[in-house]
N, C-alpha and C positions, 0 to 999 in steps of 0.2 A: 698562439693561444690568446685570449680577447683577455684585455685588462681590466673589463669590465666585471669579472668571474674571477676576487681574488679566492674564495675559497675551493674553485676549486683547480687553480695553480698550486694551491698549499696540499692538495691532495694527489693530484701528478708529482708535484717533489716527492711528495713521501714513498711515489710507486718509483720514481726513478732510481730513490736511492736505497728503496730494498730490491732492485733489480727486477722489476715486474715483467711478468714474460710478454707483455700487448703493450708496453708505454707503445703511446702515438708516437708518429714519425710523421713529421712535416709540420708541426704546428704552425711553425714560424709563418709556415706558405700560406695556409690557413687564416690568419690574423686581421685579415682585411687590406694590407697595401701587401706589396712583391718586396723581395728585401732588397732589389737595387731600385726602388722604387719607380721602375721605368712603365710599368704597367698594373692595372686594377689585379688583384689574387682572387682568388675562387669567393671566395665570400662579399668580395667587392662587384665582381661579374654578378653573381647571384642578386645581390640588391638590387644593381643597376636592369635585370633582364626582369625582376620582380615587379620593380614600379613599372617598365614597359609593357609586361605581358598583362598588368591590368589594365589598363589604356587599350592593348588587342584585342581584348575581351569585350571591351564598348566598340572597338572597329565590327568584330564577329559579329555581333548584336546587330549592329547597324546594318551593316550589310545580309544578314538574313530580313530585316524589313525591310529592308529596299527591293529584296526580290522578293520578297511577298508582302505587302504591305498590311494586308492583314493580319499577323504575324502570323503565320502559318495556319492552324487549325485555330479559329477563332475560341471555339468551347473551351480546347486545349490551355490554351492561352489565359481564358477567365478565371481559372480556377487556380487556389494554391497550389494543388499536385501537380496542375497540366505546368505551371510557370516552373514548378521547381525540377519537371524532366526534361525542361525546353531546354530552362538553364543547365542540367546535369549535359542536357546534347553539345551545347555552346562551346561547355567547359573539354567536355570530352575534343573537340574540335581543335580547338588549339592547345590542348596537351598531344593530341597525336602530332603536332608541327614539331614543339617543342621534344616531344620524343625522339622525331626523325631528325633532326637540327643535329640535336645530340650524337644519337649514333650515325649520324654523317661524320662527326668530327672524329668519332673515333674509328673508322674505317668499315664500320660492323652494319656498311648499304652494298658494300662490293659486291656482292654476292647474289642480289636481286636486281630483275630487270630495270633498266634504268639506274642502278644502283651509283654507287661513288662519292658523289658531292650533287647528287640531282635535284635539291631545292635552292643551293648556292647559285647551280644555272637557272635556274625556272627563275629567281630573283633576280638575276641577271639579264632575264629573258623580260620580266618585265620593265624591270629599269627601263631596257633602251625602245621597249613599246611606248613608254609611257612619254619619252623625248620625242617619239617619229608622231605618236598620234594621239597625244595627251585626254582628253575629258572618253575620247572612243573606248577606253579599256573598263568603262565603267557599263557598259554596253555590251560587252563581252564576257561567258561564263566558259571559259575553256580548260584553266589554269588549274582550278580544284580535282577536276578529272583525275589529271598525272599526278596529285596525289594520294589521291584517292584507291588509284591503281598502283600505286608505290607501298603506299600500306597495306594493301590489300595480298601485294604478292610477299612483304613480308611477313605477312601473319597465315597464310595457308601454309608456307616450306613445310610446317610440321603437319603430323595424322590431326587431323580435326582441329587444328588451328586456335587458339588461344579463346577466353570466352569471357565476356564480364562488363562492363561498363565505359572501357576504354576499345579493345579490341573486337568487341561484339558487333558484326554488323545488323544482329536486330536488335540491338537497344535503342539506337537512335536513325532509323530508317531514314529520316532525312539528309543526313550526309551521305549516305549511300546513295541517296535518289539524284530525282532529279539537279540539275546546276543552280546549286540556290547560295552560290556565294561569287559576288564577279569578280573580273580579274583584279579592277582598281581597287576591289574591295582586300582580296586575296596581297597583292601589294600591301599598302597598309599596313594590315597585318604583317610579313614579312620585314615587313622595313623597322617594324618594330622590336621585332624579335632580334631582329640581325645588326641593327645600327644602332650606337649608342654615341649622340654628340657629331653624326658624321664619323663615326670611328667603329670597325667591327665591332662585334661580341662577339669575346674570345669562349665559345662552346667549349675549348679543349681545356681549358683553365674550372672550366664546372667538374666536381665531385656527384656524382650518382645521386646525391642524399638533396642535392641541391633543388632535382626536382621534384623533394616532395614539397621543401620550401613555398616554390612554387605552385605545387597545387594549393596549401594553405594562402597564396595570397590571394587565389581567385575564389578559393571557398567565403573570403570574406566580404562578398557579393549576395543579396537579396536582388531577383528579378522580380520588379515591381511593374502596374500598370498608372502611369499619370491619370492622375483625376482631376485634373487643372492644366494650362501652359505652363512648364517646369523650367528649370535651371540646375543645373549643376554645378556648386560654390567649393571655393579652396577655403580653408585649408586642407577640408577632409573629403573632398569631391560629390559629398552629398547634396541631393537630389532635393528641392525645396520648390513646394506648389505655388505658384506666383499669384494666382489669383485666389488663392487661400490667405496667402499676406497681404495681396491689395483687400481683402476686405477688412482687416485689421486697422484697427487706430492707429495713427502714425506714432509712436511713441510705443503701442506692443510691437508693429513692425523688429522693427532691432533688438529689443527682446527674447520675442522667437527666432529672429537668425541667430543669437547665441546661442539659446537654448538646443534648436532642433540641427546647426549648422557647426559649430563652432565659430560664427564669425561673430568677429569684433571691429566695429568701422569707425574711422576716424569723424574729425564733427561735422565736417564737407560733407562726404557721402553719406553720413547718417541723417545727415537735411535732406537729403537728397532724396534717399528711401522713403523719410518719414513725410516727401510734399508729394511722392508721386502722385497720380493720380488715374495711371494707365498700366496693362502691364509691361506695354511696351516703354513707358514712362521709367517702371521699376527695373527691366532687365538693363534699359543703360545706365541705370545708375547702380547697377551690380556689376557692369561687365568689365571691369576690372579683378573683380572677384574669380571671375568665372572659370572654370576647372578647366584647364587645356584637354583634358581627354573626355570633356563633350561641352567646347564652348558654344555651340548653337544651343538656341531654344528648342525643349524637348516636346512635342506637340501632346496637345490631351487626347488621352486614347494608346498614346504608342510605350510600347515597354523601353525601361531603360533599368540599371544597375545600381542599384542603392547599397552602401555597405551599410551593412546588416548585423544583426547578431547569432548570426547561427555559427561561424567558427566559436562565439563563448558559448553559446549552447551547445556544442559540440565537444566543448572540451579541448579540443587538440591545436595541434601546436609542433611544430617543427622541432624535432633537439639535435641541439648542436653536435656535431662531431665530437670533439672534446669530452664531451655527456656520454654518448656513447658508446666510446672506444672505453673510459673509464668502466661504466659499469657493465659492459660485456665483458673485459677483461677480471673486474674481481667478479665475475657471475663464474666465469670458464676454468680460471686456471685452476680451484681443486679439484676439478675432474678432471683436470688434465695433466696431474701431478701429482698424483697419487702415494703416499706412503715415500713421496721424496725422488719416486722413480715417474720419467715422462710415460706417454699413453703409447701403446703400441698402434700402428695404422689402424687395426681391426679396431680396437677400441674406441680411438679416435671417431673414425665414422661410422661406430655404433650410437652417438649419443644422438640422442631427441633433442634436439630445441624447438622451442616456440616460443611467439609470439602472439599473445591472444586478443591487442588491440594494436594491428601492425601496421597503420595506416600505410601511406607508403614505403614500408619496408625500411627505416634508415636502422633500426635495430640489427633485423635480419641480415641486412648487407655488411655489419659493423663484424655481425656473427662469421659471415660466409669469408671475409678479410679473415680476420685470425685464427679460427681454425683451419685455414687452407696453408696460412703462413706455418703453422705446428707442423702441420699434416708432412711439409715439404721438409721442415726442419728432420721430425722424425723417419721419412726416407732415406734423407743424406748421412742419417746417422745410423740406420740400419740396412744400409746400402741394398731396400727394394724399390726403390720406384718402378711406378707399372713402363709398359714398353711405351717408350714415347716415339716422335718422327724425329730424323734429323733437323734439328735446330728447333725442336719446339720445345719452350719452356715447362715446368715445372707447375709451377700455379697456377696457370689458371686450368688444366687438368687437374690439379688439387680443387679449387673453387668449382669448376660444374661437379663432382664427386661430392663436396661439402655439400652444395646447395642442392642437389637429385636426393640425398642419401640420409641430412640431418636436420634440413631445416623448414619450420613449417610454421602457418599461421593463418590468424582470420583477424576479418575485419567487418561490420558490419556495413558499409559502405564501399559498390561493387565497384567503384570509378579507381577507389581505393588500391580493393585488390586486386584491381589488374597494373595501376604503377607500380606494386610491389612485384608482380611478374617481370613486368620489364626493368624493373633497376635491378633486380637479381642476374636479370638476363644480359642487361649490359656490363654489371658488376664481374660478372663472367667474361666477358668481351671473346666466347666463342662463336664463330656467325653460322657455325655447323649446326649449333643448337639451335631446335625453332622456339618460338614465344611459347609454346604450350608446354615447354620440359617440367613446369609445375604446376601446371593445372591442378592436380590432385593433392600439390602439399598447401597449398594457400587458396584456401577456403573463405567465400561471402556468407556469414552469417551472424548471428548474437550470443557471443561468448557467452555471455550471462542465462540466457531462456535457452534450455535443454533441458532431456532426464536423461535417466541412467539406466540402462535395465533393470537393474536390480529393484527400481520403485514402481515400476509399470505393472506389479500383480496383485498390488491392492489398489482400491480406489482413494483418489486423491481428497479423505474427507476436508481436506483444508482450504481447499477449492473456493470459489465465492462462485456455486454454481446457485439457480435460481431455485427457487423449493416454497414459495407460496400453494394455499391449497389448490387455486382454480390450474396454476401452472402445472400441477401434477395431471389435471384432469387432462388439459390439455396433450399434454406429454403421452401422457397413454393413449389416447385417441389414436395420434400421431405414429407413433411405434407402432400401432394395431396395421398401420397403412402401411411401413416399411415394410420391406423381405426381409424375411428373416433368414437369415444366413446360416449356413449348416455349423457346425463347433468342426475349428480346423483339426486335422490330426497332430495329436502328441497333446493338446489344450488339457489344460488341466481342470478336473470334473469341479461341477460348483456344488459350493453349499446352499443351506436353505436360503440364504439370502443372494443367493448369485455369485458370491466374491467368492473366487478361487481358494481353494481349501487351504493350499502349500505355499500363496503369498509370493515373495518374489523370487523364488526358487522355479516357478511356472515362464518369469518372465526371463533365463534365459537366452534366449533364442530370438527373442522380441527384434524385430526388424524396424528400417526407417518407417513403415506406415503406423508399427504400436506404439512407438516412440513420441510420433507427432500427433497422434489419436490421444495419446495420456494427457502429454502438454497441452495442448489445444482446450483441456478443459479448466486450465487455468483462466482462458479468456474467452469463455463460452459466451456468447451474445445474453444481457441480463434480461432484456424482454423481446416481446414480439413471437411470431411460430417459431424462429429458430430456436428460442429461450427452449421452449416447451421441447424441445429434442435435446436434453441435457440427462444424461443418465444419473439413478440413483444406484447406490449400492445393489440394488436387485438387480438393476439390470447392466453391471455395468461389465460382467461377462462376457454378453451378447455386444454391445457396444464395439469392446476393443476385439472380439472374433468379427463384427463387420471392419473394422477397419481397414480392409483392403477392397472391401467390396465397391465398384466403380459405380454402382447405382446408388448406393446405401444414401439417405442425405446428412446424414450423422459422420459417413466420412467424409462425404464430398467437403462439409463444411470444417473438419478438424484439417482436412489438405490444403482447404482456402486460408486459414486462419496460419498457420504452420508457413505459408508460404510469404502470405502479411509480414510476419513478427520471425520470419529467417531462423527458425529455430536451430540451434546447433548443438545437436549430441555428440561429445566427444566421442564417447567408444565407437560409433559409428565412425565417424569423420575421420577419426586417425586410427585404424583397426591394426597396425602395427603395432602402433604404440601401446595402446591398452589393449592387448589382445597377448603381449607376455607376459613372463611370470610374474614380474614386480609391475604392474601396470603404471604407465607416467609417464610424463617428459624428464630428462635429465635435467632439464634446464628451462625458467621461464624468463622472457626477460622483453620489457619495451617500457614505451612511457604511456599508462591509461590514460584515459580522458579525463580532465581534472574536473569535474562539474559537483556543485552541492545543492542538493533538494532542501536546504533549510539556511536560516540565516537572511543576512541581506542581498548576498549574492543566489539565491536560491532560483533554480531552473525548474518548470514544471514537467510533473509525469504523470502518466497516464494510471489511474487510480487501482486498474489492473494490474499493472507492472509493480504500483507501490507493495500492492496486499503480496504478488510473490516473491518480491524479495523479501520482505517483511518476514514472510514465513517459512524462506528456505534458505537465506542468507542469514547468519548470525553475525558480521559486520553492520547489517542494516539498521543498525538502532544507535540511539543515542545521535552524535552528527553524521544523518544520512549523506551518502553521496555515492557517484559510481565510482570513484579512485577505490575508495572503500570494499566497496562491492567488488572490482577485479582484483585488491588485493587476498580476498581470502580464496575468489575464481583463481586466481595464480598458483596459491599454495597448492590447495588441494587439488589440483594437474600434478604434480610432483610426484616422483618414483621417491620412496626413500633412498636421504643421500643427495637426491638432486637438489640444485642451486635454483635460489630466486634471486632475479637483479630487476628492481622497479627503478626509475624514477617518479616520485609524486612530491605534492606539498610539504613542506617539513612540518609544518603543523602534526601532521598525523603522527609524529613522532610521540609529541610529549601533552598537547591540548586534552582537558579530560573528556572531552565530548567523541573522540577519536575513543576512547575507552574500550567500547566494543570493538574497532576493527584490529586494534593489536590483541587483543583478547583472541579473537574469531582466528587471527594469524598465529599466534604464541601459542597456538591447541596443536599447531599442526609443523611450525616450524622454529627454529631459533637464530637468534638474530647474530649478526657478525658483531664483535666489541667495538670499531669504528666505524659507522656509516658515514658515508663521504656526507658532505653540506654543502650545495652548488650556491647557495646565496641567494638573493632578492632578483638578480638582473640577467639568469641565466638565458631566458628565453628573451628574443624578439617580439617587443610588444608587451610583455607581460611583469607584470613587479609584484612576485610571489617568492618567498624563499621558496625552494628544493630542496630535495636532497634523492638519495640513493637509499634505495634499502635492501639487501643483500642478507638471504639468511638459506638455512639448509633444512630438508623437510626431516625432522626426525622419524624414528623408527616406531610402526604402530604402538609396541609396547613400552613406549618410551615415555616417563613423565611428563604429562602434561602443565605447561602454567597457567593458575588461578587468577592473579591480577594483574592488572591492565599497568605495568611498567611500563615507563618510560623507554622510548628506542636510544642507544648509546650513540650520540653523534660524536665524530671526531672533532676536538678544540684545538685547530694546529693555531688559534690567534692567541692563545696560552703558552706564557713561558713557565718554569718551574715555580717561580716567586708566586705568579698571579695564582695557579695552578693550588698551590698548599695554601695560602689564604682565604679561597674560594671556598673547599675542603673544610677547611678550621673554621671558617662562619656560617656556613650552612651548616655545620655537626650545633651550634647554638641553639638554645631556645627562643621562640621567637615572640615578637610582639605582641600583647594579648589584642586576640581580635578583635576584640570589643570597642578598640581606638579609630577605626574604621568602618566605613555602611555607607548603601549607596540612597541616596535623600535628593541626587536631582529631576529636574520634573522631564519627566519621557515624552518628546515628542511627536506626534505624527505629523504625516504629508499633509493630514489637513490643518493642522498648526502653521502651518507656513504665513496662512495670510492674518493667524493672529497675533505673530511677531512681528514685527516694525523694528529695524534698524534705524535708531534713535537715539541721541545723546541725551534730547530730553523729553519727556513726557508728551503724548499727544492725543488726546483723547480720540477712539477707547483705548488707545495704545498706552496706559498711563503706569502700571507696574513696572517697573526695573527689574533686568532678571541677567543675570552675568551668563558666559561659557566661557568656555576652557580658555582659551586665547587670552581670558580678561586675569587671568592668574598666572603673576611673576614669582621669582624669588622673594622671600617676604616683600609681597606688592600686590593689594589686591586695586585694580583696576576699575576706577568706574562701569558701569555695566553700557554696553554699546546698541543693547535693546531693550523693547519695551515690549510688554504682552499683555494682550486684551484678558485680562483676569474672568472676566465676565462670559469670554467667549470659549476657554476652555472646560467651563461649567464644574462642576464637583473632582476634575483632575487633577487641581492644583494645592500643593498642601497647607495646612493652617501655619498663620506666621510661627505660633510658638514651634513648628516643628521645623524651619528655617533657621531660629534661634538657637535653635537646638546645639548647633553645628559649631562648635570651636576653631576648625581646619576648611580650608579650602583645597582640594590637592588636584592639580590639573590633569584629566586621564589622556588627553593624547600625548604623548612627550616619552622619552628614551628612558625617564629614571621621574622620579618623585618632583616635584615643583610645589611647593606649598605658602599658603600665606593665613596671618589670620581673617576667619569670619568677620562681617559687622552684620550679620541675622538676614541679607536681601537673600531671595530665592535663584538659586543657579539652576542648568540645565540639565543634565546626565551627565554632558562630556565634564563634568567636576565631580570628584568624590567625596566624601565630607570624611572626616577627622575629627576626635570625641579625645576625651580626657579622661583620668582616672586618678586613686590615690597613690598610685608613684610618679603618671607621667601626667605634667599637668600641658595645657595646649603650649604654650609660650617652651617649654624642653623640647617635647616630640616637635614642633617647628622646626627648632635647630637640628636634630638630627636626623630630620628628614631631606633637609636641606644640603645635610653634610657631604663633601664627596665622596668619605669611605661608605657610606651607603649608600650614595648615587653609584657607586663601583660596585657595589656587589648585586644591587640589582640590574646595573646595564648587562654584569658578566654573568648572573646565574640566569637571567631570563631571554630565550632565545627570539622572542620576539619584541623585545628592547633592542635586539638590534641590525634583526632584518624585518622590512615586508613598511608595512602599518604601523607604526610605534604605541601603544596606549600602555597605560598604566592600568592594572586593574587588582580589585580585592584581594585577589587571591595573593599579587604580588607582595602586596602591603602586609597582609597576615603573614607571611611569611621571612619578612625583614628580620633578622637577627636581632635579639635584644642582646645587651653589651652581658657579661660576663658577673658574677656578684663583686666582685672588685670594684668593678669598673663602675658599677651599677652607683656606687656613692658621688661619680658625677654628676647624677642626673639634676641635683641642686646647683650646681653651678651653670649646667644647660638651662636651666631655668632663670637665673638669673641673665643668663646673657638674650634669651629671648626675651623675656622683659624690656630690655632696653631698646632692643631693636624691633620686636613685631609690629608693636603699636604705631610706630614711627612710618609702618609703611612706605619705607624707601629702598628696599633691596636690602643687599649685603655688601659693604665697600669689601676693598683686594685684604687691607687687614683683619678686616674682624672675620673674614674667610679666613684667613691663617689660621685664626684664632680657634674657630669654630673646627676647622677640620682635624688641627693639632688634638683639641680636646678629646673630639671624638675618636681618633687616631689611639688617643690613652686607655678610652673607657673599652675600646676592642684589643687591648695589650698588642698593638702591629708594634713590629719590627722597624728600622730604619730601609731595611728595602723595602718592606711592604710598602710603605710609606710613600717611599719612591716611586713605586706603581702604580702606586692611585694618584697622586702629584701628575705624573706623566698622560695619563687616563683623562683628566679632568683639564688640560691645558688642552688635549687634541680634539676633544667630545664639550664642545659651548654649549648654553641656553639658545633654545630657540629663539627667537626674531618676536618682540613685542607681539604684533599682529600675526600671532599663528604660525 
């Protein structure tokens, strides 16, 4: 288990030692080294085949322009779509290697022609071409064939052979076609995948889940076309136009490679840069720099692979094993433990699961592992297991049974779900099962955009369908020209305005073409002819009775649009599931895509998309985001009874902007009293707390809650002492608000060039204006810039409201930092602090400074101390005020700040005794208490001067 993830070790302890029925087994192996440390472990393999297979991915690339130099379809090529299905083929391309790699290791090619180890020889087969007749293999496309034909015959075994973006032979007809990858190129590639250092890559040491890893690290490629001669620079292997920086003054030169590069160059090469004067000048004095996985110059014109931002637009993200064995296991075991007593086999593989953003499947596979392990336990203890062969085991007969019978999911991305096909299918390691045994459970579509029948018999007034006067005219014209289609039988008769008399009671029956005819009018084209074929309540009878009609253009264009935006209706898609009596899944469970539509990190959507979630999602407001969105998509799939296991942001725990999505969640389900809390550093790549959220869908009739409570995260970093102190000063009345507001001046992007990092005045840069950084322990900091006062125009506020400010209190920071004002203008990242008649500025100083309230806010505010540290209002307003006993020191806090505010020199080691003992009095702690915050404040320092 990774020691980077303490909290959530402190939550596997707690399942080990209430004897959890899924604790993980093999952590240890898991950890990243072997525990005789004689070889790389599965997560070690994984990184090391991670960084290779993106570097294969530029071989891939390459070697498709080498055999076609115009990159294949030129059109194609030009456009964003055509680049991003180029790239979907690319990718697709060496995830089938990687696929086949794999189940070569694990014995699961025996079985197909050429089967066994038959890319170990084809690599083999090159190597010793490559010694007899070196640069000729480059000349050669023979290589790709055999596998071609290898994949090919593993994915027909079954009736109609698997389908989707990875196993599809017409998704990406190029691979299928012609030889458009050579052998040296096909080498290459291999070599990369297979050798690491001169040393195998141990396949057999990779976990299932490893490759979905790996498809996240290729997703983090943009196919771009150079618009200049390029380079490709370390540290981050990005792609930088050369003759876009030779036009540049030599001094922005290295600017923009930090900025657009991540490089930072010594003063040698950065003379260098800044005299070239050619690009062939600039590339030698970069090529030092230059990214081993494409150190030649990248010509203009030709595609190459830029990492991108579409994995953050995306959302997704690999989760650890550790992650998901965790919350599969508390999603599963009370259905699987029922009233105390375990599940009977029937029961057992009655339950629905899903997963309704399953990218590669590591949930589902996490799923299909321990209820298969149950499955086999509850055999052996009701002595039925089905009739097996001699010497064949148990489980994995449990695992294809799990995964045929219980386990289902979508994803909107088809490349997606066909890995989730095949790591189910290798997870299984049956080779009697073809690639298609799940076609039907794990679905390409958008979890979120669907309807229900039940809404399909009235018109969707909510709609943003088009309704100006002439568009009506038009409309009608239009319709006069369609056939009009007979009213199907069983339809229910209209009223005077066409809308079905009986409402959704008509829709029934409704199939996938009324389904995507309803939906479809969510995103009905807002002008042009199409607009003008947008049904109004009169007609929207007629509308959804043509809906199957192949001429109609009303539906031709709701089929188009449906097929665009992947719609997915569950009742349809899983008609098992919602088609008995308690309709649901038993169980949901994965990690959505973390992406938020507001804020700084804000993703853009499509203004269609906004208005329907907006008005059929009630998580959609307050802090939008899709976490959000699939978590109340999650609940309401639930059967009463059934479990929810998410991973998302911990944010959405407790932030009030999160408001509505625990609102929208708590209508429909209830929360478990400990949700796990994975910490800041769970994922690869990513510095967000987590956590787990685990809750069970109540009963229709069942009280609903009204507000927006806080989610119960478990505090294993609490011992008893800290625990009932915490308790007893949060039960305190707090701070009067009024002692705090926020009075610094709010910047924008285009502020940048009217601050000037300046010690001293420079005209126009001649105003002083502090941030956060410039705020110590009673120590206010000369200010380290200067702002064009003149350039910010009416934004900036009048001195006396500068003066105003008695506090300075710094908002990035784990707990309070305060100093006093002398009236200059600070930035946002400072909060200001105000005075009153009990607490004058020189008291609230000191005990804001103090460490029993630096303890009480690092330990009641959750993001004091994971993620982003800041200090904000809310926290302040909330500070515990001392007790009325206690309250009679507030004259002696006064005094002692007195002596030392003005002084602006910090806080020596004793007047700290001083100061925290007082405070220590005026909150009546205890000698352990005491002790806890003592111990709290020696291991948790002041940040570092400079920020």
């Amino acid at each position: 288990m990774s020691s980077e993830c303490p909290q959530l070790s402190a939550a596997l302890g707690r399942d080990r030692e209430r004897g959890g029925a899924f604790a993980p087994r093999g952590a240890a192996k898991r950890a990243g080294a072997s525990l005789d440390g004689s070889a790389p472990s599965a997560d070690g393999v994984a990184r090391q085949l991670r960084e290779q297979a993106q570097g294969a991915l530029g071989e891939v690339l390459r070697g498709f322009q080498a055999a076609d130099p115009q990159g294949g379809d030129v059109a194609c090529a030009g456009s964003a779509e055509g680049r991003r299905r180029l790239r979907a083929g690319l990718v697709s391309a060496l995830m089938r290697l990687i696929f086949l790699l794999y189940a070569e290791a694990r014995g699961l090619l025996a079985g197909v022609e050429g089967g066994g180890a038959p890319l170990a020889r084809l690599f083999e087969d090159l190597q010793e071409e490559r010694r007899r007749q070196g640069d000729d293999l480059e000349r050669r496309h023979g290589a790709w064939a055999r596998i071609a034909a290898l994949f090919r015959a593993l994915r027909d075994r079954g009736p109609g052979g698997a389908r989707g973006g990875l196993c599809d032979p017409d998704a990406h007809p190029f691979l299928e076609g012609r030889p458009w990858l050579s052998d040296g190129a096909l080498h290459r590639v291999l070599s990369a995948l297979l050798v690491h250092d001169g040393v195998p890559l141990r396949y057999g040491e990779l976990e299932v889940e490893h490759l979905g890893t790996l498809y996240e690290g290729l997703l983090a490629f943009d196919l771009e076309i150079a618009e200049g001669e390029s380079m490709a620079l370390l540290p981050s292997h990005v792609v930088v136009d050369l003759e876009a920086l030779l036009a540049l003054p030599g001094r922005d030169r290295l600017a923009r490679l930090e900025e657009v590069a991540d490089l930072k160059l010594g003063a040698r090469p950065a003379a260098r840069v800044a005299a070239a004067g050619s690009v062939a000048e600039l590339s030698q004095a970069l090529a030092r720099r230059a990214s081993p996985r494409q150190p030649d110059r990248i010509a203009r014109g030709a595609l190459y692979l830029q990492p991108g931002q579409l994995r953050r637009r995306a959302g997704s993200y690999y989760t650890p094993r550790e992650i998901t064995s965790h919350v599969v296991e508390r999603t599963l075991s009370p259905l699987l433990d029922r009233d105390g007593r375990p599940a009977a086999p029937a029961d057992a593989l009655a339950l629905a699961v899903c997963d309704p953003a399953m990218g590669s499947g590591a949930f589902l596979v996490e799923a299909c592992r321990q209820l298969a392990a149950r499955l086999v336990d509850v055999w052996q203890r009701a002595g039925a297991a089905p009739p097996l062969a001699p010497g064949e085991p148990p489980l994995p007969r449990a695992m294809a049974l799990v995964a045929e019978r219980c386990l289902h999911g979508v994803d909107l991305d088809p490349l997606a779900v066909d890995l989730a096909r095949l790591s189910l299918w290798l997870v299984v390691q049956d080779a009697r099962l073809p690639l298609s045994f799940l076609d039907g459970k794990l679905r390409c579509g958008d979890s979120l955009i669907g309807a229900e029948r039940a809404e399909v018999g009235r018109f969707p007034s909510a709609a943003r369908l088009p309704g100006g006067p002439g568009e009506r005219q038009t409309r009608r014209a239009l319709l006069r020209q369609a056939p009009a289609p007979a009213r199907p039988e069983g339809a229910p008769p209209e009223g005077a305005d066409g809308a079905p008399r009986d409402g959704p009671e008509g829709a029934e029956g409704a199939d996938q073409a009324a389904l995507d005819a309803w939906m479809a009018l969510w995103f009905w084209p807002p002008a042009g002819e199409l607009a003008a074929l947008a049904p109004a309540p009169a007609t929207f009878a007629r509308y959804m009775a043509a809906a199957r009609e192949p001429a109609d253009p009303r539906a031709a264009l709701s089929r188009r649009i449906a097929e665009e935006r992947r719609f997915l209706h569950w009742e349809l898609a899983f008609p098992g599931v919602f088609d008995r009596p308690e309709p649901g899944f038993d169980a949901v469970i994965g990690n959505p895509p973390w992406v938020a539509y507001v804020g700084r990190a804000a993703q853009p959507i499509a203004p269609e998309v906004f208005h329907l979630h907006l008005r059929r999602n009630p998580a959609f407001h307050g802090y939008r985001s899709l976490h959000g969105l699939f978590v109340h998509r999650a609940a309401s799939l639930l059967r009463p009874g059934g479990r929810l296991g998410l991973v998302i942001p911990t944010s959405v725990s407790d932030l009030d902007g999160y408001g509505p999505t625990r609102r929208a969640h708590d209508a429909l389900c209830a929360v478990d009293s400990d949700l796990p809390s994975f910490g800041s550093d769970a994922f690869d790549g990513v510095f967000q707390p987590c956590m787990g959220l685990l809750s069970t869908r109540l009963a229709p009739a069942a009280p609903r809650a009204a507000e927006a409570a806080s989610w119960p995260l478990a505090r294993s970093d609490l011992d008893v002492v800290s625990r009932r102190l915490l308790e007893r000063l949060g039960a305190l009345p707090p701070l009067p608000a009024a002692l705090f507001g926020e009075r610094g001046f709010q910047t924008t992007a285009e502020d940048a060039e009217r601050i000037r990092r300046a010690n001293a005045p420079e005209p126009p840069y001649t105003c002083p204006i502090r941030e956060g950084a410039d705020v110590g322990e009673l120590i206010a900091r000369a200010p380290r810039h200067h702002v064009d006062r003149a350039g910010v125009k009416g934004r900036f506020r009048k001195d006396e409201d500068w003066k105003a400010v008695r506090l300075l209190i710094r908002q990035t920071a784990r707990y309070p930092i305060a100093a006093l004002s002398d009236g200059l203008p600070f930035r946002n990242s400072i909060l200001a602090g105000f005075s009153d008649a009990t607490w004058s500025e020189f008291a609230l100083l000191c005990y804001l400074n103090s460490s029993p309230v630096r303890w009480w806010h690092y330990t009641r505010h959750r993001d004091a101390r994971e993620g982003m540290p800041q200090v904000k209002i809310a926290h302040l307003r909330a500070i515990p005020a001392p007790p009325p006993a206690g309250a009679a020191l507030i004259t002696a806090l006064d005094a002692l700040g007195r002596e030392l505010g003005p002084a602006n020199a910090g806080l020596p080691a004793d007047a700290r005794r001083h100061l925290d003992g007082m405070v220590a009095d005026m909150l009546e702690m205890t000698e352990e208490e005491r002790g806890c915050v003592a111990r709290w404040a020696a291991a948790t320092p002041l940040p570092r001067p400079d920020g």
